[in-house]
PyMOL CGO cylinders between C-alpha atoms (Angstrom):
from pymol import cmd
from pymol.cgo import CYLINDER

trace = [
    CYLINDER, -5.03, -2.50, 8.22, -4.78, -3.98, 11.75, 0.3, 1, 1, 1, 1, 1, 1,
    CYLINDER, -4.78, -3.98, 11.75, -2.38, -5.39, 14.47, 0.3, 1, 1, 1, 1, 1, 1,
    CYLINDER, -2.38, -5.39, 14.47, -2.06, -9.04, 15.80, 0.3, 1, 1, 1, 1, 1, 1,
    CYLINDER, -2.06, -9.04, 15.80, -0.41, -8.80, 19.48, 0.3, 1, 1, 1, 1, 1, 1,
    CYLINDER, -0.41, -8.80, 19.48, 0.20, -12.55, 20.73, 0.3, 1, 1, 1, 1, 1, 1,
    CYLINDER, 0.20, -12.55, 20.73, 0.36, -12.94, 24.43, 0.3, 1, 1, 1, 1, 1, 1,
    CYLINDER, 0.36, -12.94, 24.43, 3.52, -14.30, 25.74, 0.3, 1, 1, 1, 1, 1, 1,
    CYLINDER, 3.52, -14.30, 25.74, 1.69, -17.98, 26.33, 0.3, 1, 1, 1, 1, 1, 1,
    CYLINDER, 1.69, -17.98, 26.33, 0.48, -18.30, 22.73, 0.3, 1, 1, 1, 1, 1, 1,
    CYLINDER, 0.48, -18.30, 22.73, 4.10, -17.36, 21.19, 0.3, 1, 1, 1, 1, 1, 1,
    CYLINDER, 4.10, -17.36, 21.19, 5.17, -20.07, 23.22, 0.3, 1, 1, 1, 1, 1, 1,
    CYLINDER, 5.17, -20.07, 23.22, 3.13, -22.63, 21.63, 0.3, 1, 1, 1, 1, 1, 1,
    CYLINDER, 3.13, -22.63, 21.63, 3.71, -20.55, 17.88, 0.3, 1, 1, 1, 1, 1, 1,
    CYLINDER, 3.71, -20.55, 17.88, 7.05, -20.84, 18.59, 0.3, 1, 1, 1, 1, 1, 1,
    CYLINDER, 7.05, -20.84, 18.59, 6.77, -24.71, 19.35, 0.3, 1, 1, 1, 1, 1, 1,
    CYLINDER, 6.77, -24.71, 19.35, 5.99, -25.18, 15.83, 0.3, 1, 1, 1, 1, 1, 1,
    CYLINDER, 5.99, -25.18, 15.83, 8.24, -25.32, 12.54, 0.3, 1, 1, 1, 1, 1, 1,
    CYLINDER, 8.24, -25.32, 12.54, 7.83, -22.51, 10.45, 0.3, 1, 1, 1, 1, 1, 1,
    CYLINDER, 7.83, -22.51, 10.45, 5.54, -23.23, 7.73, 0.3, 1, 1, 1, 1, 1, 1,
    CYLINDER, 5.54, -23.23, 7.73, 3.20, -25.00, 11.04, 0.3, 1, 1, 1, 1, 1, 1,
    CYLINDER, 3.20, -25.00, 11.04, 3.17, -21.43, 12.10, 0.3, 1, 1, 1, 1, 1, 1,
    CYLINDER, 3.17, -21.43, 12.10, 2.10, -19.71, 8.86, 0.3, 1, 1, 1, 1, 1, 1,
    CYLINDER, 2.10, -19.71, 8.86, -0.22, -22.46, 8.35, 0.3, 1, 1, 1, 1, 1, 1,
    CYLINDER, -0.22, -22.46, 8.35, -1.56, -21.44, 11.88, 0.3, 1, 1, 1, 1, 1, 1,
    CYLINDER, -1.56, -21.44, 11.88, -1.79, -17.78, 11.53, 0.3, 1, 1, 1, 1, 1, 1,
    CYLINDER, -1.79, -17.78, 11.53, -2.84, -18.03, 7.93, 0.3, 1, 1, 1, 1, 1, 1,
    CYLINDER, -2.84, -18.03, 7.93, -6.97, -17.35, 8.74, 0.3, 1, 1, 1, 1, 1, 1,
    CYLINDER, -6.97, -17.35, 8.74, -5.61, -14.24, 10.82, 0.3, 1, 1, 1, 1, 1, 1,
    CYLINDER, -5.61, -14.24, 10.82, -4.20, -12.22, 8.26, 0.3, 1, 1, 1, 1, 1, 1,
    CYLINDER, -4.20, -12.22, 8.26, -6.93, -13.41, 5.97, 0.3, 1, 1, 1, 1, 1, 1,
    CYLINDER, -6.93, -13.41, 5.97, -9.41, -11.67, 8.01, 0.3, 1, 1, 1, 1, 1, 1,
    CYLINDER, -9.41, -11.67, 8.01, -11.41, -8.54, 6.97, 0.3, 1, 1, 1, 1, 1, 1,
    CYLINDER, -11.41, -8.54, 6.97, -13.56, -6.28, 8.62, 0.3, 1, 1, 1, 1, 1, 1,
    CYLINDER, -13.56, -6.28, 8.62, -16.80, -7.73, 6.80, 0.3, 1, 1, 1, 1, 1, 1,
    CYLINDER, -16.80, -7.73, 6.80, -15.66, -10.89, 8.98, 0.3, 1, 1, 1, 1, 1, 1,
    CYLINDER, -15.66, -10.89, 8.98, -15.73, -9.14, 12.11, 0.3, 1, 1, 1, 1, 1, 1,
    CYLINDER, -15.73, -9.14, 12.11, -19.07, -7.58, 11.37, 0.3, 1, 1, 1, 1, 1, 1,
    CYLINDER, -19.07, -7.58, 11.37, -20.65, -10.47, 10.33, 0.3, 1, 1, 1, 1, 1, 1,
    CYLINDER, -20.65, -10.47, 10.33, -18.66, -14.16, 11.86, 0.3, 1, 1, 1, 1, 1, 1,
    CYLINDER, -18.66, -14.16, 11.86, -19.27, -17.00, 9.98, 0.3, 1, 1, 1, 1, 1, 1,
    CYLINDER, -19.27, -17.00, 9.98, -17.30, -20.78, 11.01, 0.3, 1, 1, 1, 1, 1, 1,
    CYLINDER, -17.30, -20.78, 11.01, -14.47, -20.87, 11.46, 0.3, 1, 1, 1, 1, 1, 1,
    CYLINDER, -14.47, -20.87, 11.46, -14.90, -17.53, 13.32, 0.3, 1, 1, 1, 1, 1, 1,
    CYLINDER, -14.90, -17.53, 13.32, -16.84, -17.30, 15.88, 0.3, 1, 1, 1, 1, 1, 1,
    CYLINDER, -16.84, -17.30, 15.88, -18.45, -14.43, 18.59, 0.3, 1, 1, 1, 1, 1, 1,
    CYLINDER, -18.45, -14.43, 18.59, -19.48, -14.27, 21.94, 0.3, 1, 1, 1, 1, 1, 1,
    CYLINDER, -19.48, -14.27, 21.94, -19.78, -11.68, 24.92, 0.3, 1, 1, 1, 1, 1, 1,
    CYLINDER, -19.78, -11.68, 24.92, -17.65, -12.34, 28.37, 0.3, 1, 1, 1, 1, 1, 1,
    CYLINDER, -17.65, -12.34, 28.37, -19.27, -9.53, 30.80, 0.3, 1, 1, 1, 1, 1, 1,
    CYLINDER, -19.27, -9.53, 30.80, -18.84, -6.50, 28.55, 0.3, 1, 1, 1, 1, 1, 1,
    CYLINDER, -18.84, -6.50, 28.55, -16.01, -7.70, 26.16, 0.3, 1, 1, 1, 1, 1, 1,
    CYLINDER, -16.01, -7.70, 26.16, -16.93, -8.85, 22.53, 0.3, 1, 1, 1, 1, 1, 1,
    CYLINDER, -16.93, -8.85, 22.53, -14.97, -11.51, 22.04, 0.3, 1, 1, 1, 1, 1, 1,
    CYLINDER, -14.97, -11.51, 22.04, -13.83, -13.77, 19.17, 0.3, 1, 1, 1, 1, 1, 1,
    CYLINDER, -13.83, -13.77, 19.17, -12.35, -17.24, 18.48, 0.3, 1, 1, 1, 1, 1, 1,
    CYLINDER, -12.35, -17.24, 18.48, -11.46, -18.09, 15.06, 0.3, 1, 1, 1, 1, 1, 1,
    CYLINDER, -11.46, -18.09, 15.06, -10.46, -21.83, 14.59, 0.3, 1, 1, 1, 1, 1, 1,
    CYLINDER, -10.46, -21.83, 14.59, -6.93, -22.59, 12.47, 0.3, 1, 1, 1, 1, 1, 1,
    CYLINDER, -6.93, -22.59, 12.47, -6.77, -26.93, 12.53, 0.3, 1, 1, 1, 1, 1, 1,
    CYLINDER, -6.77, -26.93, 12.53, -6.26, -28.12, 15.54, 0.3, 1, 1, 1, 1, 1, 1,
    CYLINDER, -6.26, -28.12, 15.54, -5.79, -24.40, 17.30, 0.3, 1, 1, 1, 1, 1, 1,
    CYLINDER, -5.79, -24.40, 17.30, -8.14, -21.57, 18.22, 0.3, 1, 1, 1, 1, 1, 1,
    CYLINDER, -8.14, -21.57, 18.22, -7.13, -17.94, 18.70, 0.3, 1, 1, 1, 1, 1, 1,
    CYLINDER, -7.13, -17.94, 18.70, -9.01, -16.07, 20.77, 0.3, 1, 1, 1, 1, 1, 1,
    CYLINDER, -9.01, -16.07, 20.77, -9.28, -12.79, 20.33, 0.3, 1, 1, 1, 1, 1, 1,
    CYLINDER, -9.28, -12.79, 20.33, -11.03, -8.67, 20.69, 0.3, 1, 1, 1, 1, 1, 1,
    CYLINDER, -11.03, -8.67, 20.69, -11.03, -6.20, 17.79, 0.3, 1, 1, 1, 1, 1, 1,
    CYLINDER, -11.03, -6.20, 17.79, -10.35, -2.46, 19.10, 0.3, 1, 1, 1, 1, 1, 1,
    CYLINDER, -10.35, -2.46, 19.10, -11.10, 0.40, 17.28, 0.3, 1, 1, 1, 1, 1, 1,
]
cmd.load_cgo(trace, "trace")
């Protein structure tokens, strides 16, 4: 199990959105499992930004950026 925090910028633009937009949006998120992480595949995608592993995961027309902790 894991936790999605949104910074206060993207719930602005969530929150922009009717309802179903939004689960449409955040639907790849909570389809993600660790076997994604390990191993991204389009839509998700990895890179490295000094030491941070870093991932951006593409929903339509938005991307969500994102780290996995722990």
């Amino acid at each position: 199990m894991y936790q999605v925090n949104f910074s206060e910028q993207a719930m602005q633009e969530l929150n922009k959105l009717d309802k179903l937009a939004q689960l449409d949006a955040i639907d790849p998120i909570t389809s993600l499992r660790p076997a994604d992480i390990a191993r991204p595949r389009e839509p998700l995608g990895h890179f490295r930004r000094g030491s941070k592993s870093l991932y951006r995961l593409r929903s339509g027309e938005f991307r969500f950026y994102f780290e996995a902790k722990g």
